[in-house]
C-alpha positions in Angstrom: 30.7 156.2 86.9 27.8 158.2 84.8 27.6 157.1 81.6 28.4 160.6 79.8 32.0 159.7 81.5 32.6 156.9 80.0 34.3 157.4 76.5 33.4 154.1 75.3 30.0 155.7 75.2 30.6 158.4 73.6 29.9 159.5 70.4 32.7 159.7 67.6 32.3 162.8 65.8 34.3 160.6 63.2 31.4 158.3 62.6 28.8 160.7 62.0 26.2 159.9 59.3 27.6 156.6 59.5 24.5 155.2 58.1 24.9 158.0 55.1 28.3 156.3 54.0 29.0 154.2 50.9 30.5 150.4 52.1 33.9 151.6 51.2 33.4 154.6 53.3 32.4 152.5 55.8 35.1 150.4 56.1 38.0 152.5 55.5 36.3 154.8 58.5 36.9 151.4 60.5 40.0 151.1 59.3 40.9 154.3 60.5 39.9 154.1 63.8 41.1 150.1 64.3 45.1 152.1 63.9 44.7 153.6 66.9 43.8 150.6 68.8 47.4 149.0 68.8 49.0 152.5 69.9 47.0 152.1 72.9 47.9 148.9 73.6 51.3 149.8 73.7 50.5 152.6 75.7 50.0 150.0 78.4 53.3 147.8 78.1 54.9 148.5 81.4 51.4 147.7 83.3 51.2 144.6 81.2 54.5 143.5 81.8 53.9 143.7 85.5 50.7 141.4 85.3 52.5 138.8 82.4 55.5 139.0 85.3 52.8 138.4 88.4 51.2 135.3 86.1 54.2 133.8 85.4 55.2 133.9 89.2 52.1 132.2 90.5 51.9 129.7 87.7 55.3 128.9 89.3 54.0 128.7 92.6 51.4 126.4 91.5 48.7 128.6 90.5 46.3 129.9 87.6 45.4 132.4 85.3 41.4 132.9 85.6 39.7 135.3 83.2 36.5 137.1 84.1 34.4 138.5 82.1 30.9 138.9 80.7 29.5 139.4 77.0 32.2 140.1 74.4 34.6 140.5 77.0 33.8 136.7 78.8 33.9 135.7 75.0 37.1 136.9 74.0 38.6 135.2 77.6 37.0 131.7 76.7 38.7 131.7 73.4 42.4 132.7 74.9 42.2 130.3 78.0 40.9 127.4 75.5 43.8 128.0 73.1 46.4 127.7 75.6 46.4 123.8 75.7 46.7 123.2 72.3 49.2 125.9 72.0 51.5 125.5 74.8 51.0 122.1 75.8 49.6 123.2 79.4 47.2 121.5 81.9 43.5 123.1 80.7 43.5 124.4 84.2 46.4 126.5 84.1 44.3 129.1 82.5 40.9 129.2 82.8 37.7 131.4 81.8 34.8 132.4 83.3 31.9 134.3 81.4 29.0 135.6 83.1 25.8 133.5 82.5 27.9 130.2 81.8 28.6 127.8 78.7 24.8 129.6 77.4 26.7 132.5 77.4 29.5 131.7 75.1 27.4 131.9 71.9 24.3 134.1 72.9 23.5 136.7 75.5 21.9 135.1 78.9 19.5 138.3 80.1 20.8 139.7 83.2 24.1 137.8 84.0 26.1 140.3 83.6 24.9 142.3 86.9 24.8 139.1 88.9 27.0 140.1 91.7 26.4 136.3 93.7 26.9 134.2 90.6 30.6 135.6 90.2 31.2 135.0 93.8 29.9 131.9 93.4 31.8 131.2 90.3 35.0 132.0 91.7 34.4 129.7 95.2 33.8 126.8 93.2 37.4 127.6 91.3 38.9 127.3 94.8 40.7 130.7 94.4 44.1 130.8 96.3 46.9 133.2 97.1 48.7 131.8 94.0 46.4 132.6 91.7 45.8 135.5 89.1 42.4 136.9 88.6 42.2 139.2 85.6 38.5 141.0 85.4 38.0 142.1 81.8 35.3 145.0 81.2 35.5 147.8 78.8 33.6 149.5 80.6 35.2 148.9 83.8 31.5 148.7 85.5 30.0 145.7 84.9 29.0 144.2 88.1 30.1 140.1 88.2 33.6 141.1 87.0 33.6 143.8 89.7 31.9 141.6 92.1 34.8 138.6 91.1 37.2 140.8 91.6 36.6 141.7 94.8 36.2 138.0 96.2 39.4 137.6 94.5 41.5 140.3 96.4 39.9 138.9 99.5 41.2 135.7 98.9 44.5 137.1 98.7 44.5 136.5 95.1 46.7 139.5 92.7 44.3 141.2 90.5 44.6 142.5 87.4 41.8 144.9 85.2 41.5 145.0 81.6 39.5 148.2 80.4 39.2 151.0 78.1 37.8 153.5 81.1 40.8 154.3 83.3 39.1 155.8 86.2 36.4 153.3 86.2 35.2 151.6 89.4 37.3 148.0 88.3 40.4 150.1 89.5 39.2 149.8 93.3 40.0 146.0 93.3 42.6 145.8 90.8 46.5 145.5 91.6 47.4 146.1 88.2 45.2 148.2 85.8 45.4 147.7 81.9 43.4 150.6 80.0 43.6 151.0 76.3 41.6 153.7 76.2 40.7 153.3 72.9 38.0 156.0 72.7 34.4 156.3 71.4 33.5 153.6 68.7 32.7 153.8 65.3 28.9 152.3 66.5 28.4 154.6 69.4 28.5 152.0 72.6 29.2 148.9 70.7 32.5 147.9 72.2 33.0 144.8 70.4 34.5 147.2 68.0 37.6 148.9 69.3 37.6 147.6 72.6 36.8 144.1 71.8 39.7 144.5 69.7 42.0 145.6 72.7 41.1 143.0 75.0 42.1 140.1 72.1 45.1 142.0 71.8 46.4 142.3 75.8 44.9 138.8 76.4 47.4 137.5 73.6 50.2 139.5 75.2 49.4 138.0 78.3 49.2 134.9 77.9 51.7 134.2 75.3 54.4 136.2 77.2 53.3 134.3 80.1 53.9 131.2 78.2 57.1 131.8 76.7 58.9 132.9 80.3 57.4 129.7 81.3 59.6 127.9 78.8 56.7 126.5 76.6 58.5 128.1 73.6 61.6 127.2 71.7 63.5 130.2 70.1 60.1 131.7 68.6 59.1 127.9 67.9 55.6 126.3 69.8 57.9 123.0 71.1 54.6 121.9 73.0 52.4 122.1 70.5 49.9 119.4 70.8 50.4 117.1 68.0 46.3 116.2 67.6 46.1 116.0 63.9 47.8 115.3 60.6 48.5 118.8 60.3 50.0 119.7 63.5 52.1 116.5 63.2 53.5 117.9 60.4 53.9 121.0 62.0 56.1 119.0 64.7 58.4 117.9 62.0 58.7 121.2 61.0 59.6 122.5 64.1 62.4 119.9 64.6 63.9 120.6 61.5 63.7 124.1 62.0 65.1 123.8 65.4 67.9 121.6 64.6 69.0 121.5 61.0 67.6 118.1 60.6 66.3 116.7 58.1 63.1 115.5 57.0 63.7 112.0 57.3 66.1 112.4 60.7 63.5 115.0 62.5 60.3 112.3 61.6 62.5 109.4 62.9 62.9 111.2 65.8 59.7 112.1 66.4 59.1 108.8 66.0 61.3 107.4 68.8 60.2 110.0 71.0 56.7 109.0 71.4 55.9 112.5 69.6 57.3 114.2 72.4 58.9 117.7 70.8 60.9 118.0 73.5 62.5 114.8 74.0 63.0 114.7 69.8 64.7 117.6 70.0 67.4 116.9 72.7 67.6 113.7 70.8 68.7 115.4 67.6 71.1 118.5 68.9 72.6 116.1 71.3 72.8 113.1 69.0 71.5 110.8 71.7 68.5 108.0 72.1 65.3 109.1 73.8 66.5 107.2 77.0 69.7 109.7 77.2 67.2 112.7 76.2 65.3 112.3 78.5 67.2 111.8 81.0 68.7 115.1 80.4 65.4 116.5 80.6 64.8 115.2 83.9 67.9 116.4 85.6 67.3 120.1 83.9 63.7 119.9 85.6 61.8 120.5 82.2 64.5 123.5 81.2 64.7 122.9 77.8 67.8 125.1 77.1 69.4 123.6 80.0 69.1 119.8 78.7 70.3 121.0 75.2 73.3 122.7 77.2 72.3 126.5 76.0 
């Protein structure tokens, strides 16, 4: 795709004489322009959906969520996929990342990666990519070479494919099922798409995986019952939860927590079924994890 076509390289008649501005100026011009990134977001809810519903079936099926990407884009994926195990309780290889250039990459640019076409191929072999698995290339420009390269192992493999962008008819459509453009339009900084863009890719990676999540049944209500209880504060966070859950209170929810082994899950059935952690468990097991089932919702 020529560069002239791509509108996250054009320049925004908005932001002219940016460097003329006062701060304030400045900012309330980014302000400006940041509103119109969660309209096109939304834009993109039905294509969305249909990738959060395609996750959610091969998670089932035993599957993963790997993110590609490279720069900003491979940054932003890193920080989604590792937030997911603290979050929701999962395996850290239900949803993975990989960024162009490596671990190097996360916190500085590695010359070149980006257009490595064997490295993703590469990348994505040693991930042992399957039929069940989601592969969801991430490029606002929608040309950058390892993601395009990834993706089209991916769809080899048999693996669904999913395209985050801001360039609709950009070439990471080819090997994409399902295409997610916010098409945000031309940034503030001409070409600096860790503006706007950046800014819809953190947004559709947090519909996606949270949504994912929460059909998955790692949420309570609108409650994180797998939070992983690693610290003082997220212990105390689990109390919270199980008061808020149940109507406990603070001295029943931390003496269930307690019995449970710190096991939300199993505190919870405890204290809305008024049974030991034996019998919650139990429960538990015969609903296969379904927590609304156990508690008989």
């Amino acid at each position: 795709m020529p560069q002239e076509r791509r509108r996250t390289e054009h320049r925004n008649p908005s932001s002219r004489d940016l460097d003329r501005l006062s701060t304030q100026a400045i900012l309330r011009l980014m302000n400006r322009e940041d509103r119109k990134v969660a309209a096109a977001v939304g834009r993109e809810i039905p294509a969305i959906a249909r990738a959060v519903d395609a996750i959610v079936a091969g998670i089932r099926k035993g599957g993963r969520l790997l993110y590609v990407g490279a720069g900003t884009s491979g940054r932003l994926a890193v920080l989604d996929a590792a937030e997911c195990p603290p979050t929701f309780g999962v395996s850290p290889r239900v949803v993975q990342a990989l960024i162009a250039g490596g671990r190097r990459a996360v916190s500085g640019a590695v010359e070149g990666a980006e257009d490595s076409t064997s490295n993703a191929v590469s990348d994505l072999r040693a991930r042992r990519v399957t039929q069940s698995d989601v592969i969801v290339g991430i490029a606002a420009s929608g040309t950058t070479p390892y993601v395009l390269s990834a993706l089209a192992f991916a769809r080899k493999r048999g693996a669904t494919t999913v395209a985050i962008t801001s360039n609709r008819n950009a070439p990471i459509a080819r090997d994409a099922q399902i295409v997610i453009a916010a098409e945000v339009g031309p940034e503030v900084v001409t070409g600096s798409t860790r503006l706007k863009a950046g800014t819809s890719q953190k947004l559709v990676l947090n519909m996606l995986s949270t949504a994912a999540m929460v059909r998955l049944g790692h949420v309570y209500d609108n409650l994180m019952i797998d939070v992983a209880l690693t610290n003082q504060k997220l212990r105390r966070r689990g109390v919270r939860i199980l008061m808020e859950a149940s109507g406990a209170s603070l001295l029943a929810a931390e003496r269930a927590l307690r019995q449970s082994g710190h096991d939300l899950r199993v505190a919870l059935t405890m204290l809305k079924r008024d049974t030991e952690a034996k019998g919650a468990r139990a429960r538990l097991a015969l609903a296969k994890g379904n927590l609304r089932q156990a508690l008989g919702e």
